[in-house]
N, C-alpha and C positions, 0 to 999 in steps of 0.2 A: 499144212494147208495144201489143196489141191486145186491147180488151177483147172477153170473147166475147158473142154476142147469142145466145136459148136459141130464138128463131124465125127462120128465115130471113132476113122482113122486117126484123129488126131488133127488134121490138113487145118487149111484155111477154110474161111469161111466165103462162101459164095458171096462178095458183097460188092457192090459195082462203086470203083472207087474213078475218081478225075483224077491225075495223079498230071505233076508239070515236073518231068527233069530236067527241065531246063534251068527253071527257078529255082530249082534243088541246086545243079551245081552251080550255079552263080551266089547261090545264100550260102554254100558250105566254103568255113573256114580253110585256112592250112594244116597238113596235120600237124600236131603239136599245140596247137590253138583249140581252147575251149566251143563247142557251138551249143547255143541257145536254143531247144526244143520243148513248144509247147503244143499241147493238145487241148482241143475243146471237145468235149463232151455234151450232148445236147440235141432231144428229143429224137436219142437212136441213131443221132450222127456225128460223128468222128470229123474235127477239122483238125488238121496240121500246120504247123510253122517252122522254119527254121529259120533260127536271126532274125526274125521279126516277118522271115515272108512266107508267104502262103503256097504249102507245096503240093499238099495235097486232102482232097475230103471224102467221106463216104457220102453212098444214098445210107439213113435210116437202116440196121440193123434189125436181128431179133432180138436182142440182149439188151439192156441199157442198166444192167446192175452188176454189179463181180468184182470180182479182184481185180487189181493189175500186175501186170507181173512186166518185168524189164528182161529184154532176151538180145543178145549177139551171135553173128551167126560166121563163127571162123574167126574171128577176130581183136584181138584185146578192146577192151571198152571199159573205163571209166566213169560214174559216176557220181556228182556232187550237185549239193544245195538243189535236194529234190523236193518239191512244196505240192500237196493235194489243196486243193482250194475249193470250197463251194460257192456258186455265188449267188 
């Protein structure tokens, strides 16, 4: 399978996100402690969660269909009890 890229080069996708670090390190666990991230998908827009708080959302996309693919960037990373859900 191949995931698709939305630029040529491969890059990001030009997409105007709200992004709160604040609420990001304040929702991020210790390391060694599991943290809870969920994504909402819906009408072109991407919401995020960690631990239950809201860290960050896109505007509406071009995309709203594809794969997903899990990526770390430098880093070990683990993953467990990963659930796609429709609703």
């Amino acid at each position: 399978m191949e995931l698709a890229s939305i630029k040529s080069n491969g890059g990001i996708a030009d997409v105007v996100i709200e992004d709160n670090p604040e609420a990001r390190e304040l929702a991020r666990h210790a390391v060694g402690e599991w943290n809870e991230i969920e994504v909402i998908s819906q009408d072109g827009s991407l919401t995020s969660f960690l631990n239950g708080t809201q860290i960050c959302k896109s505007a509406p996309g071009e995309r709203n269909e594809g794969s997903i693919g899990f990526q770390a960037e430098g880093f070990p990373l683990e993953f467990r009890r990963i659930r796609i859900a429709e609703k």
